[in-house]
N, C-alpha and C positions, 0 to 999 in steps of 0.2 A: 826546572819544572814550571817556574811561571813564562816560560816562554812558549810551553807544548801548545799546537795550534790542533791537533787532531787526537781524540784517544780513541780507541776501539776497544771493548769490555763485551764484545758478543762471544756466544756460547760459552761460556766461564761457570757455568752453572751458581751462578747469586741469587739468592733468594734473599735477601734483604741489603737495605744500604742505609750507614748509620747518618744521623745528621755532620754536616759539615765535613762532609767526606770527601770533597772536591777544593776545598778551602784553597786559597793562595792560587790557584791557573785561573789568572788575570786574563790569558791571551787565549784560552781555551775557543776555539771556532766550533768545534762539531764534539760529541756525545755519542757514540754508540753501544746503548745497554741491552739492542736485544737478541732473542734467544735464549733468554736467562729464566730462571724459573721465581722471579719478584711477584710477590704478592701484595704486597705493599708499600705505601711510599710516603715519607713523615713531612714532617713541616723541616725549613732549614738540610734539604738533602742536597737541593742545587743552591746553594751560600757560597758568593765568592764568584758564581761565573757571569759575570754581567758582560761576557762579550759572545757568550754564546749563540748562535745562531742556527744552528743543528741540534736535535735531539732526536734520537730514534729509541722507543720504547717498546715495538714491535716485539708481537710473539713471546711475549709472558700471561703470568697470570692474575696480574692486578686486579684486585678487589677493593681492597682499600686504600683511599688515597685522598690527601688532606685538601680541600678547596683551594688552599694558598702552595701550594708546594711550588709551583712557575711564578709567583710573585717579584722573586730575584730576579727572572731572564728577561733583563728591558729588551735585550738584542734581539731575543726568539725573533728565528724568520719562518723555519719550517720545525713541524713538530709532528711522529710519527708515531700512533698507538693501535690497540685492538679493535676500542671502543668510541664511537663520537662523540659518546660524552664526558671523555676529558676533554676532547674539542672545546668543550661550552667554559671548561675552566681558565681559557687564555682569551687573548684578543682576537676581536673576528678577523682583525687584516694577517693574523698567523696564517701558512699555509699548511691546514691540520688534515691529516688522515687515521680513516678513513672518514669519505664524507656521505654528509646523513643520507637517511635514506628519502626518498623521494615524497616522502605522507608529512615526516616528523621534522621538530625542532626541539630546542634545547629548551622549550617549555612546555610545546602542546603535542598530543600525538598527531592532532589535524592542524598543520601551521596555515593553512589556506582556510579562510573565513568560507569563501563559496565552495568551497570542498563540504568544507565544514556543513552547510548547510545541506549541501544536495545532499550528504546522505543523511539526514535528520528527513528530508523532503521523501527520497525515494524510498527508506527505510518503513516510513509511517503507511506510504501509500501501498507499500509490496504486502505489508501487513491486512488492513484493513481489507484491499483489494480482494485476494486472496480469502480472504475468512470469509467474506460475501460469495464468493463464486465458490467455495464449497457451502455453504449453508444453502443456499439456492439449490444448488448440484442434489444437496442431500434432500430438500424439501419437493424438490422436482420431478413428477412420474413423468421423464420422457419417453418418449413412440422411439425414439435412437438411443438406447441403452449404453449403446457402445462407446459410438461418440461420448454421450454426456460420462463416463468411466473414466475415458481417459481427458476429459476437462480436469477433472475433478485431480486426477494423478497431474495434472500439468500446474495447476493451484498450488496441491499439496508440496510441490518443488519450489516455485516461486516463495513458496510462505518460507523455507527456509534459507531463502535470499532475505527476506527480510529480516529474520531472525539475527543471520550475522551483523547487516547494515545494520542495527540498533543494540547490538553487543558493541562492534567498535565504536558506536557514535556515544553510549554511556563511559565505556573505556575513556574515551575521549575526554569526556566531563569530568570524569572521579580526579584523570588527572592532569587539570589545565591550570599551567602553570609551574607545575613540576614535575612533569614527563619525563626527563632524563636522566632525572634521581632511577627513577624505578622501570628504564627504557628496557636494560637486559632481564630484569625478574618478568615482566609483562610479556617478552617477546619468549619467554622460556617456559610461560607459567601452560596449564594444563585447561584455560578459560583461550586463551589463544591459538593451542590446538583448537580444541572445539570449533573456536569460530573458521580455521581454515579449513575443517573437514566438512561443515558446513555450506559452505563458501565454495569447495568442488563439488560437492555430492548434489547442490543445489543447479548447479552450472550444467551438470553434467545429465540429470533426469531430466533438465527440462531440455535439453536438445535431444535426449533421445524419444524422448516423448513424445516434442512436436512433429519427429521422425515416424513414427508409429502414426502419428493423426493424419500423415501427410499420406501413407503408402494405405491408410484407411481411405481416407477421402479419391485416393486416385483410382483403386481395384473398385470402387462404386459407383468413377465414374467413366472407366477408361473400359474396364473388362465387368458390367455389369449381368451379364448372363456366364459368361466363359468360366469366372472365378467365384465360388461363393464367399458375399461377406465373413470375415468376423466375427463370431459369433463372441455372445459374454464371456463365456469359460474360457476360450484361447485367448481373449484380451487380458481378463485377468492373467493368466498363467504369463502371457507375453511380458507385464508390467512385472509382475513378481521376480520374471527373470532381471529384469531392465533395471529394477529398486535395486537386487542382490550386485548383480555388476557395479551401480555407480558405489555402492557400500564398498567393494572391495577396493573401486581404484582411488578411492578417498579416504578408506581406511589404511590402506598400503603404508603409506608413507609415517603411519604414525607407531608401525612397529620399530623397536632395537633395532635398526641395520647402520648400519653408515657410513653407507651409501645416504640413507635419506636424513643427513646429521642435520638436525633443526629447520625440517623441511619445511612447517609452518611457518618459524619464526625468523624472516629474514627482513621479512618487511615490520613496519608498526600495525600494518595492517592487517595481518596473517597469510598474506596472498602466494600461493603457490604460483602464481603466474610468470611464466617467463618468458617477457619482453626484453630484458635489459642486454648488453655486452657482456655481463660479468656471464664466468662457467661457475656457480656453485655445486656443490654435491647435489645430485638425482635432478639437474637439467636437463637431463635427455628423458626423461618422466615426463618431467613438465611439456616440454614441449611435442610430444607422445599423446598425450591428456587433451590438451589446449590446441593444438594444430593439428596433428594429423585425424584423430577422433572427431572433433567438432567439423573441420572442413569438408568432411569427407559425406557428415550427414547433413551439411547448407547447402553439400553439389546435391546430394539426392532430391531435397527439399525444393529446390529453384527448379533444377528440369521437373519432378514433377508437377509442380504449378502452372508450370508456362505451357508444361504438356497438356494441363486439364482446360486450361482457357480457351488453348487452339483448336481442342476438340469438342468444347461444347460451341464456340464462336460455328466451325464450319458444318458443327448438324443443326444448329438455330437457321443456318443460312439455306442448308438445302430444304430444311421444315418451312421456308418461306413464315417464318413466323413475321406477326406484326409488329414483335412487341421486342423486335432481335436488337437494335440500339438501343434502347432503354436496359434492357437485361446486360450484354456484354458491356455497357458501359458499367455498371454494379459490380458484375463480377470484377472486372478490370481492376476496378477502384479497390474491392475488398484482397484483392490478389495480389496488387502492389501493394499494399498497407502490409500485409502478412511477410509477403519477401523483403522488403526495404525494411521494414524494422530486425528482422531475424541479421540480415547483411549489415547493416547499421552498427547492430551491438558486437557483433560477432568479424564479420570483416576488419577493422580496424587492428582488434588484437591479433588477428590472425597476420596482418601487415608487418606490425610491427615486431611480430615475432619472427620472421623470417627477415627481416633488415638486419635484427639482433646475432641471427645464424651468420648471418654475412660478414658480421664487425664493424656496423653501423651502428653509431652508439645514438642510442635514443635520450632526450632529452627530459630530466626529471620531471616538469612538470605535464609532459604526455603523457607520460608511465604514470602517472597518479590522476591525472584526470580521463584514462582509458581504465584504469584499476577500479575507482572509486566511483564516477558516474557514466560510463558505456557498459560494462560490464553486468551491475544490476540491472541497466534500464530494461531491460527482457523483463525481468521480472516486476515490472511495477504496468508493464503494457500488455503483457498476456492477456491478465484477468479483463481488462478493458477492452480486447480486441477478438476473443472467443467471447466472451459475456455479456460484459457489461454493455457494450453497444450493439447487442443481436436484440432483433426484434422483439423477440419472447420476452426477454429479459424487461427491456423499456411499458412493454405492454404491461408486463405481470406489477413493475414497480408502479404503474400510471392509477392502475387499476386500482394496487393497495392505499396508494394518494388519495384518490376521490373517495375509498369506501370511510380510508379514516376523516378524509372531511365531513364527509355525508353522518357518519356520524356526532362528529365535531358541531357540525349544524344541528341536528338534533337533537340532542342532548339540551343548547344549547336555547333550542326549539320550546325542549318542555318546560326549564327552567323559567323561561320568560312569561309560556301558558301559564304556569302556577303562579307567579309572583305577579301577573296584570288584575288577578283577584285581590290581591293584598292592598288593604289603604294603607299600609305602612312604608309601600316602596320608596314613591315620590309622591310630590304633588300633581305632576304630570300624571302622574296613572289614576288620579282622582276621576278623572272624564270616565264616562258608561259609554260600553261597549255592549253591541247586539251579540248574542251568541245563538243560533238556530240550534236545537236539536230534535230531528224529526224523528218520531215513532216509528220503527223499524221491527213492530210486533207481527207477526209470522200469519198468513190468509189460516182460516179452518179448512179447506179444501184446494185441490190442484184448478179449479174453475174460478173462483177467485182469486188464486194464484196471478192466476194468468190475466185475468183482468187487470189486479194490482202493477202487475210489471208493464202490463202495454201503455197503461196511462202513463205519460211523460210528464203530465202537468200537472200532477194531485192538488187538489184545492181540499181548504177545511174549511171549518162550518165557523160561521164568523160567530152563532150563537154560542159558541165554544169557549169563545174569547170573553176573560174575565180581566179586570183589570184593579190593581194594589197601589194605582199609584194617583192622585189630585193632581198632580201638575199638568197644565192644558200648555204642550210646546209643541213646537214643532217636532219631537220625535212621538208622540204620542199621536196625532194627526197622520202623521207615517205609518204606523203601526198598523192604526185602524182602518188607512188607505192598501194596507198590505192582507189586513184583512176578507177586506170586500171582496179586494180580486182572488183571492182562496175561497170563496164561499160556495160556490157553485155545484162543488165535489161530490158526486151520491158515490156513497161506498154500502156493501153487502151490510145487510142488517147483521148475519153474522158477525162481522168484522166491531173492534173496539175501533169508533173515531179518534184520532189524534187530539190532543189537545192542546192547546197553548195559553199558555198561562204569561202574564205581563207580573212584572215582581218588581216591586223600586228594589234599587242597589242597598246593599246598608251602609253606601258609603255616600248615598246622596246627601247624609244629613251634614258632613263636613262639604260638601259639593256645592251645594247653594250660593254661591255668592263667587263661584268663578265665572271671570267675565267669558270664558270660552261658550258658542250656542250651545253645545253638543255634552255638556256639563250637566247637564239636570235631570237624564232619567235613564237609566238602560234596560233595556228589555230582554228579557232569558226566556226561550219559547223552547221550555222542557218538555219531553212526551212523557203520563202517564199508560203507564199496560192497565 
């Protein structure tokens, strides 16, 4: 026995293996336990085999299993199990199967920092974006009902992109560090459904949606007499239908069949997406879902855009309009913006998921950076490219800017009127200030009325002018020079005269001895009724 170079122990039906059960095969090369129904594996069960170099563990049902149990196998070359994370229990130059999944490591669900990040980045932005372009949507009496309807249902999808970006990016956090421990409860648990039904149902309203906005925008602008618009009640009932569909093909997979055995949880991610080589159960779903569904309404999308451009470009042109460059150059721009980003986020998967059909193995860290940031970015650029940069939108937010300044100023306005009366503010505010307030008492008849309004120049009666204050300055000299030139004024004897009253400050009496001229008297010219 210590010379056996090979055992084979598959399909034996073992469920357990006691320690030092291999004792004594010195020469032992290779290890085959699986097919066995093992649940667990103790400390000291591989004792004795240090020339081991095979182990295959495959196709049981290991649960528990001691962190040191490979401690002994200095030889380990390959090692073959269910799960990656015994993977994480040997040395990384081992050649271990199966290998991770393309997101995860044997510590973090996101082992990629800038992974890491963008969806912290695009998660926040799908969020907020979205909640804004419905609060708008909602606050909004648009003249286009229709349109603004289905913005609103094209938000409302995006917002559940975001939803899941910030379910996996907490997932993320809760478990950095020790990810591996808890890779198969997380990828099994009923928070990872969610987040993949999520994750298609979101994917999937907003392409059919921009589908609806697209075949809206073109009967408006291709067949505007032949077809009648859309009306609200067919739009709704259209979304109503459009919501129920993406429910069902995103609920589908989360019934008992299996066919769809851990349809969500293949990734750390939750991603139904299938890009990869591998054939898992309900692949032909996925790519059903994800390629033929999606491709099928990008073709409708792109011809009808390029269709609307080329027919407004060539009625601008026989309209002889003046303004036909400047317009077709706008549209242009807004036209590529809307295709190139739909093709952007969407072509890519659609590539690589036909390379996949073919047996072109895609390369992990593509399949995780088309997963994790091409996939949402739709959702984080919608709100910003039907909303947030439309006119309306920049006008409405400009608007609400200046009113909150405008009042910000004012507020800020009266604050200061009230507190330049105050000797307590500063010293600076000790200096007197002129305040005018003219008599603004009402003519006894429409004839002096009207007299009163045509004079431009009211002058008052200098003998009017009384004065409370001794100090002979220069604002007193002014006062009285402002006088003379109001003195002129004949008003209806009906009429009360204005009056103006000169009042020292009661703050001149702390005032006196500032060297500033303009310190020693201020004049208040109150109207008596």
């Amino acid at each position: 026995m210590s010379s056996l170079k090979s055992l084979d122990l598959s399909n034996q039906m073992l469920e357990n293996i006691s320690q030092n059960a291999f004792l004594g095969l010195r020469s032992l090369l290779t290890l085959d336990l699986s097919h066995n129904n093992l649940y667990k594996l103790e400390d000291g069960v591989f004792n004795g085999l240090h020339s081991l170099r095979s182990l295959d563990l495959s196709n049981n049902f290991l649960s528990i299993i001691s962190p040191r149990v490979f401690n002994g196998l200095t030889s380990l070359q390959v090692l073959a199990t269910d799960e990656f994370k015994f993977c994480c229990l040997v040395n990384p130059s081992i050649q271990c199967s199966p290998e991770p999944d393309e997101f995860s490591s044997c510590e973090d669900l996101m082992s990629n920092i800038v992974l890491r990040f963008c969806i912290w980045v695009l998660g926040v932005i799908a969020l907020i974006g979205n909640v804004l372009v419905l609060i708008w949507r909602v606050k909004l009496r648009a003249t286009n009902r229709v349109h603004s309807f289905l913005i609103s249902n094209l938000a409302l999808g995006d917002l559940l992109m975001g939803v899941y970006l910030m379910i996996i990016a907490c997932v993320d956090f809760y478990y950095r560090g020790v990810y591996i421990i808890y890779d198969n409860n997380w990828k099994k648990s009923n928070l990872c459904k969610l987040a993949g039904f999520l994750s298609t149902l979101s994917s999937e309203s907003s392409v059919f949606t921009l589908t609806v906005i697209t075949l809206d925008r073109f009967i408006t602008i291709i067949f505007p007499f032949r077809i009648n618009r859309m009306k609200l009640s067919q739009t709704v009932a259209i979304m109503l239908f459009i919501w129920f569909l993406c429910i069902c093909i995103a609920g589908i997979p989360l019934l008992n069949i299996d066919y769809f055995d851990n349809f969500y949880g293949r990734s750390g991610v939750c991603l139904a997406l299938h890009i990869t080589h591998h054939r898992p159960n309900g692949w032909e779903y996925s790519v059903f879902v994800y390629l033929v569904l999606n491709l099928t309404s990008l073709a409708l999308i792109a011809v009808a855009y390029i269709w609307m451009f080329l027919f407004a470009h060539s009625s601008r042109r026989a309209a002889r309009s003046v303004d036909v460059g400047k317009t077709d150059s706008t549209m242009a721009r807004r036209i590529m913006i809307i295709v190139f980003t739909d093709f952007f986020c969407w072509m890519p998967i659609i590539i690589l998921g036909l390379c996949s059909l073919h047996g072109i193995k895609i390369p992990s860290q593509v399949y995780a950076w088309v997963a994790v940031f091409i996939l949402p970015l739709n959702a984080a650029l919608n709100p910003v490219i039907y909303t947030l940069s439309t006119p309306l939108f920049l006008g409405g937010a400009k608007r609400n800017m200046f009113n909150f300044h405008a009042s910000f100023l004012h507020s800020e306005t009266q604050r200061s009127s009230l507190g330049s009366y105050s000797c307590q503010n500063n010293e600076a505010k000790n200096r007197f200030q002129r305040a005018f307030i003219l008599d603004t008492s009402p003519p006894h008849n429409k004839r002096n009325s009207k007299r009163f309004k045509d004079r431009n120049k009211t002058k008052f009666n200098e003998n009017e002018l009384t004065s409370e204050s001794n100090s002979k300055n220069s604002r007193l000299e002014e006062s009285h020079r402002l006088s003379a030139r109001f003195g002129r004024t004949k008003l209806s004897s009906k009429q009360e005269s204005p009056k103006l009253i000169v009042t020292a400050d009661p703050c001149t009496s702390r005032a006196k001895n500032s060297q500033h001229p303009d310190s020693n008297l201020e004049l208040k010219i109150r109207s008596r009724e």
